[in-house]
N, C-alpha and C positions, 0 to 999 in steps of 0.2 A: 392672520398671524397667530390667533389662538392654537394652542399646544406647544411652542417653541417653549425649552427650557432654561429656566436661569438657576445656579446651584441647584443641579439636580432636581428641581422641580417644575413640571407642569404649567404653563401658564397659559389663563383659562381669559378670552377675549371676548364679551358681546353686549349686547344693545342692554341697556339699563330694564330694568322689571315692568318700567309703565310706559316704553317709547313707545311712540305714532311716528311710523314713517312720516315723512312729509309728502303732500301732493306731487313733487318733482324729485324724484332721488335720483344720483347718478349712479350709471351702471359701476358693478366692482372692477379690478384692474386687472388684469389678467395677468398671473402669478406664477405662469407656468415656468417660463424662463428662471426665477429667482428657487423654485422649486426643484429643478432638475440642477441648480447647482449646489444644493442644499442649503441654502441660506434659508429657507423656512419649510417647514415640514411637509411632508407628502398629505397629501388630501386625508381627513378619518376613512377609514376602511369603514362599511356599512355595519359590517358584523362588531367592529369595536365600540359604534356609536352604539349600540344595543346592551353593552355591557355597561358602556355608563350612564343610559339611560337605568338600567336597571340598582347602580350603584345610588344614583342621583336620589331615586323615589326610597331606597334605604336608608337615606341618610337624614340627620336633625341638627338644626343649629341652637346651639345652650348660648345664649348669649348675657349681657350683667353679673359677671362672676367676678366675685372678692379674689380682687389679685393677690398671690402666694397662699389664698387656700385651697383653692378648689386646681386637683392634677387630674391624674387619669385614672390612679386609684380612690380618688375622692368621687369622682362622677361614677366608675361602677358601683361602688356601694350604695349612692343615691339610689341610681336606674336599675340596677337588675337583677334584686328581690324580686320588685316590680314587675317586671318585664316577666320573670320565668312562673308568676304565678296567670299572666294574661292565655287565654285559650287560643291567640294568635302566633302562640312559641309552640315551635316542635321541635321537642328534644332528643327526637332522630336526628337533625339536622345539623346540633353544634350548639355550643352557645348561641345564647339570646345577641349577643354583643359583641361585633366582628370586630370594630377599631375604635380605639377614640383617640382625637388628634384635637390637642393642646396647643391653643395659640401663647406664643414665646412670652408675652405679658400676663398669661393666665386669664385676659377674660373674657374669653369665648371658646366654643371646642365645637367640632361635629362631632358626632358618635353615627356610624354604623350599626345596623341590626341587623338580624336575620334576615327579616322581610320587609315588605311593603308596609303590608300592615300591622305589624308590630309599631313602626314608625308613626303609623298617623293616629294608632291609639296613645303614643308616649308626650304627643304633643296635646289632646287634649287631658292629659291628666298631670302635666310637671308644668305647664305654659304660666305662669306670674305666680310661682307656688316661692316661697322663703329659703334660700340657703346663705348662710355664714353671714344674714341680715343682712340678703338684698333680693328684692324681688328680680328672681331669672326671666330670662325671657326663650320659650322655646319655640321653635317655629322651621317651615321648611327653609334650606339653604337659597338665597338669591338664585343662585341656578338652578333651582327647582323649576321654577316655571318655564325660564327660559328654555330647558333644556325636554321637558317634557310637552309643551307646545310645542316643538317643532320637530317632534316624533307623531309617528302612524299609533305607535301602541297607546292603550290607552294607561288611567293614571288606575292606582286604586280610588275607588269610592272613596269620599271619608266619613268617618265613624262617629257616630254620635258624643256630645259633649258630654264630660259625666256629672250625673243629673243633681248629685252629693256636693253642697262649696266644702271648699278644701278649709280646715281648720284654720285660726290665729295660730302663730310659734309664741311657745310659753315667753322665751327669752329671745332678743335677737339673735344673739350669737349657736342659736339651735340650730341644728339641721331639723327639717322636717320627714326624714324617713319615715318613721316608725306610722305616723298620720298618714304619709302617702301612701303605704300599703294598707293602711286599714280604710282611706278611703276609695282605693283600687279594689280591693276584697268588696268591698261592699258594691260598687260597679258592677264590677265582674257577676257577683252573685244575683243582682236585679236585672242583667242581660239573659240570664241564664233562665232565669224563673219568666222573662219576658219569651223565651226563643224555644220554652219547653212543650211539651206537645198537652192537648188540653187532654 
């Protein structure tokens, strides 16, 4: 049943992040009939499952946000100073930051990136860092896994932790920008001096 839509949205159907089949599973039921009268959607076309596989590994979930502060103008300005100073943005390509999508309570969002790996460098440098005095939480989307294990393609690598801890926020109610780019900058710049030729 995953992909039938309710108001216009998507809805996304599968086995929890840490299930084990069991020793005896029954076979699934065969769907054909309810599919050819369109009660539930035609099978994913190979080539689309590619597209959100690739959507999947671009994307980050922001999770513990101070509800009514943090929108989608509020997380750009966090992320993508950030983001457009990393050497994993190409500014051929577009902005660093294709979408961010705001849950209706405000406290969670994905954001879209460019790429892969802009993504899995955004997680280890914003993951339990301070906004609007709460520790966020940033990490791949639930369907990360599921939807990347049961592809051929492979994931990207991920990228080293940055090696700098991230400052105390002077006050709680701070944002931590200005710290997270200067301890981004400083990453950035001991990758650089680490990847340069001797």
């Amino acid at each position: 049943m995953s992909g039938f839509e309710i108001n216009s949205r998507p809805v996304r159907i599968g086995r929890p992040q840490h299930y084990v089949p069991p020793t005896v599973e029954l076979p699934p039921l065969d769907l054909t009939v309810l599919r050819e009268r369109g009660l539930l959607p035609r099978e994913v076309d190979p080539e689309c499952s590619k597209v959100s596989l690739n959507c999947v590994t671009r994307e980050v979930y922001f999770g513990n946000l101070a509800p009514g502060c943090a929108d989608e103008e509020a997380m750009r300005e966090l992320v993508e100073p950030a983001v457009r100073e990393m050497p994993e943005y190409n500014r051929e390509l577009g902005p660093p930051i294709v979408k961010v999508s705001l849950s209706p309570p405000g406290t969670f969002c994905f954001i879209q990136f460019q790429n892969a790996e802009l993504a899995t460098r955004v997680i280890a440098i914003f993951d339990d860092t301070e906004l609007f005095g709460r520790r966020i939480r940033v990490s791949r989307p639930s369907k990360y896994s599921m939807t990347v294990e049961g592809s051929t393609d492979k994931p990207p690598p991920p990228l080293e932790q940055p090696s700098a801890p991230l400052p105390p926020p002077e006050k709680a109610d701070q944002w931590l920008a200005p710290d997270l780019l200067q301890v981004a900058a400083q990453e950035l710049a001991a990758e650089r001096q680490r990847n340069a030729p001797a």
